[in-house]
C-alpha positions, 0 to 999 in steps of 0.5 A, a space after each residue: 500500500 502505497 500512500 502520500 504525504 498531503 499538505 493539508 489546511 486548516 478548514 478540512 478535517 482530518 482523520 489521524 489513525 497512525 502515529 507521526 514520524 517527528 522530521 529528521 533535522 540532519 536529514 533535512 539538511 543534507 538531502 533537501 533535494 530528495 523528494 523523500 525528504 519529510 517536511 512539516 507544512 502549515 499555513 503561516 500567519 498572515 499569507 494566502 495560499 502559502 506554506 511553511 516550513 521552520 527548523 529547529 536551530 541552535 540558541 546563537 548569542 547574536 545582537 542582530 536583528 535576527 531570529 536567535 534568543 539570550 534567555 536566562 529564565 527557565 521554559 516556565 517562566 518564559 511561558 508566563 512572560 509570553 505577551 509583549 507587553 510584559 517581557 522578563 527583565 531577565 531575558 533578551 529577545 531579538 524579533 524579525 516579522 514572525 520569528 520567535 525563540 530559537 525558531 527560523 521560518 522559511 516560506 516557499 511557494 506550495 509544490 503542484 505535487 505532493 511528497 511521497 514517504 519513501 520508507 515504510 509508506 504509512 501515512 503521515 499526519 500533520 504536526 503542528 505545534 503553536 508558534 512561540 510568537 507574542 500575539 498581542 492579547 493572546 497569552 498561551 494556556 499554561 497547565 493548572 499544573 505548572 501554574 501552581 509550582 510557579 507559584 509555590 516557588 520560594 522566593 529565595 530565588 528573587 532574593 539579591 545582594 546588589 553591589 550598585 546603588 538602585 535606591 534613588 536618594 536625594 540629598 537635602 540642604 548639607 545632607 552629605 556634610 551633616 550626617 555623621 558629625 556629632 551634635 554640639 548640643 548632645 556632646 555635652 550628655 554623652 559621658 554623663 547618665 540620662 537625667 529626669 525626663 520633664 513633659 515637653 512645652 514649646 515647638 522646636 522644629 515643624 518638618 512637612 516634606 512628606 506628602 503622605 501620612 507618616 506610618 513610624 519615626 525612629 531615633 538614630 539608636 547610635 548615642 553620637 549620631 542620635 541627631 537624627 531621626 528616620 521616617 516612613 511614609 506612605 509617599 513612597 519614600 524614607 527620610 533621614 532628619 536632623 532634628 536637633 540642630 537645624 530641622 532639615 532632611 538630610 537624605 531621601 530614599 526612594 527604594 519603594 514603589 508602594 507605601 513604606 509601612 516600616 522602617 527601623 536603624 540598625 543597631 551601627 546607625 549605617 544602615 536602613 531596613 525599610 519594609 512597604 505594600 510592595 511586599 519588598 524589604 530593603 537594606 540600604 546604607 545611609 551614606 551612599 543608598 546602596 542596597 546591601 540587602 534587597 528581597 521580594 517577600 510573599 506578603 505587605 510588610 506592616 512590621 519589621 524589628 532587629 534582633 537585640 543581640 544579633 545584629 544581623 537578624 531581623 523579623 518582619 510580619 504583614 498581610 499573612 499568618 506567617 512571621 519570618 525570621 531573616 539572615 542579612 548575610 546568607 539573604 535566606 529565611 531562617 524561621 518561620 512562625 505560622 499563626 491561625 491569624 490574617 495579620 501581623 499589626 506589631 512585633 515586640 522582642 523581650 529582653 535578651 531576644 530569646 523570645 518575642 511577642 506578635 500583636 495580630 488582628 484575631 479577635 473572636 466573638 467574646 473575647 481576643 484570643 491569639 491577639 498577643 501572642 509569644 514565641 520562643 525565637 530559637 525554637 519557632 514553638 509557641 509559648 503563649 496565646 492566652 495573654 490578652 483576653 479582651 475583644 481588642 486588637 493591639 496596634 502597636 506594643 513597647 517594652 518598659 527600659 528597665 523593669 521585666 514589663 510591657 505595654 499594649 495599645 488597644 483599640 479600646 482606646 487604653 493602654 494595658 500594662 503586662 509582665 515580660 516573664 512567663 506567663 505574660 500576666 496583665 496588670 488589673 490594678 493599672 490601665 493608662 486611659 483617655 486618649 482615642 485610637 480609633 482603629 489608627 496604628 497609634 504608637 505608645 513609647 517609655 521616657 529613657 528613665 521609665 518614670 513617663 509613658 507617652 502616646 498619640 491620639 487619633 485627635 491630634 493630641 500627644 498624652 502623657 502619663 505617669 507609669 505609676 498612678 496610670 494618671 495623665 500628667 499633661 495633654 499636649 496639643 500637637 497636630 490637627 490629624 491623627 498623631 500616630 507616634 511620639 517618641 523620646 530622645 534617647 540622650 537629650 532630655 525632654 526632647 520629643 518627637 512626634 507625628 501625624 497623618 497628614 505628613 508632618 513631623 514636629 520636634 518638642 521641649 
């Protein structure tokens, strides 16, 4: 039995009963002339009564405008980036008219007479397989399969330490020459004991160069360089302030492209850890922007805090159930702290480090349960889900600096006041109230010596209470918006900090 190769078209029906013989590419090569040569024919794109044929080339390294490809991702990840319209950074493509990856066409006009197998004689059918070609909105069908270890890919993967400076940072008036020198105002209390903290009275500085609310501010945890002050805002960006001696922004890292949610100063002063709703963290160094560490996490970061002891450790928490912990120098995930929760709203680490404490949004019908709950660091193990009972989430939460306790801000517009030794029990006998929180991440702070406790208010207004009698000592009014932190310097005495969400930052005494 004798039978021919037809060269069919895309409107007939075809009836496949055998198996196909998959062209041999040498033999395409070397007998071309040979009219028992096997071709694949198809209509191509775009052109009437013609057909083509292509070749399965070797991937060449070329910059012309040819048909060869540089791609550095995997088959899967090149699948997903099919469309034009969002090629891989990764991958480099050079395009001629209907050519694709690794893929030459040659047209030539369809023959009179039709090919004949010169083997066996089996009939042989079409094989047709979909052009790699980007149509613009078309994407091809990826498998549910190949779809889902996409997904659950670690994102060790997008985890680089860059050597060049991505972050863009703007220097402010004299940025460069005033950000490591020593203030003249605080050399004066280096060498001696913090004194006795007195409520702040006057305005010093008013800084408004954000243009979106401002989510944390931080003081320079480095006594000689604590002249300045780090903020984040929702506008994208992270500032550094001198906010003793003259008020003006020093630098400005543009290293997010959502909100920065977090930022905190590691323990030397040289760097900046920010987190934001990109789901991006960042290590950037204060001198030169440069980012040291740069990581793309699987959720919003709301949360971030160093290791006390080791410096080179971080936790950050957000959108997720999951609490991470990270290592700086291997860029990888150490631990992860898994809770039946949907947020993380603050991280606080008890003395030595040992442990920690988490503040998320589960609050159940009558009461908060899981709403504080302790972690074992080394271990990732629960200790305690059972320490604050009331139907309550804690926006933010501080340690006392010198006495084994802690405090909670509530949305019950109070603040609770609970031991930091096991089993975490909470103080009845004192609860700090008269401020509002009104669903407001509002942050509360201790004074250096822990004789004051300092809070803002979803009013505008800065509280301040004893630590003792929980009675308020003095209401200042700060801000027209919600002040959403106040902080004490760390050296000078009465200098208080304080912000809003309206984007302004004022400096108290």
């Amino acid at each position: 039995m004798s039978s021919s190769l037809v060269a069919y078209d895309d409107s007939d029906s075809e009836t496949e009963t055998e198996k196909a013989e998959v062209p041999n590419t040498s033999s395409r090569q070397t007998n071309r002339p040979s009219s028992s040569v096997n071709r694949v024919q198809y209509s191509a794109p775009g052109s009437l009564g013609t057909k083509s044929t292509y070749e399965m080339q070797p991937t060449e390294n070329t910059d012309s405008s040819g048909t060869s490809t540089v791609c550095e991702d995997p088959p899967e990840h090149y699948a997903q980036n099919n469309n034009t319209d969002s090629i891989s950074p990764h991958c480099r493509r050079a395009y001629s008219g209907h050519t694709a990856l690794c893929m030459s066409y040659k047209n030539y006009e369809q023959t009179s007479s039709s090919s004949t197998n010169s083997g066996n004689g089996i009939s042989q059918k079409r094989i047709h397989k979909d052009s790699t070609t980007a149509i613009k909105g078309i994407r091809p069908y990826i498998p549910k399969r190949l779809r889902q270890e996409n997904s659950s890919m670690p994102e060790k993967k997008e985890s680089v330490q860059r050597d060049s400076s991505d972050c863009d940072v703007k220097l402010g008036i004299s940025g460069e020459q005033t950000s490591r020198k020593i203030s003249e105002l605080i050399k004066p209390y280096l060498g001696s004991k913090y004194k006795l903290t007195e409520v702040p009275k006057s305005l010093i500085f008013y800084m408004s160069k954000h243009s979106g609310p401002v989510n944390e501010i931080q003081w320079c945890p480095v006594r000689e360089q604590s002249h300045m002050l780090l903020s984040a805002s929702m506008d994208k960006t992270v500032k550094v302030w001198d906010a003793v001696d003259t008020g003006w922004c020093l630098k400005t890292y543009s290293c997010h492209s959502c909100a920065v949610r977090a930022a905190r100063w590691s323990s030397c002063g040289r760097r900046i850890l920010s987190g934001g709703f990109d789901s991006m963290l960042h290590l950037t160094d204060v001198e030169t922007g440069k980012q040291i560490f740069s990581s793309k996490n699987e959720f919003r970061i709301s949360a971030l805090k160093f290791h006390p002891t080791e410096s080179n450790i971080f936790i950050c928490g957000g959108f997720s159930p999951e609490v991470k912990a990270w290592d700086i120098r291997t860029s990888k995930v150490l631990r992860v702290y898994k809770a039946a929760v949907q947020q993380t709203l603050d991280i606080l680490f008890l003395p030595e480090g040992r442990e920690f404490l988490t503040s998320t949004d589960a609050v159940s019908r009558d009461s908060a349960d899981r709403t504080i709950i302790a972690w074992d660091f080394q271990s990732s193990a629960k200790i305690s889900n059972q320490i604050f009972h009331e139907r309550y989430t804690c926006p933010s939460l501080t340690l006392h600096p010198k006495e084994s306790m802690f405090v909670a801000q509530t949305n019950g517009n109070y603040m609770a006041l609970f031991s930091a030794q096991r089993p975490y029990r909470i103080n009845k006998k004192k609860r700090y109230e008269g401020h509002k929180v009104e669903g407001f991440a509002v942050g509360c702070e201790f004074s250096p010596d822990g004789t004051l406790l300092v809070t803002g208010s979803s009013d505008g207004k800065v509280f301040f209470y004893n630590y003792h009698t929980a009675r308020i000592i003095r209401t200042l009014s700060a801000h027209k918006e919600a002040c959403v932190s106040a902080i004490f310097h760390p050296v000078l005495p009465s200098l208080l900090a304080t912000c809003d969400w309206a984007g302004e930052i004022k400096i108290w005494q």
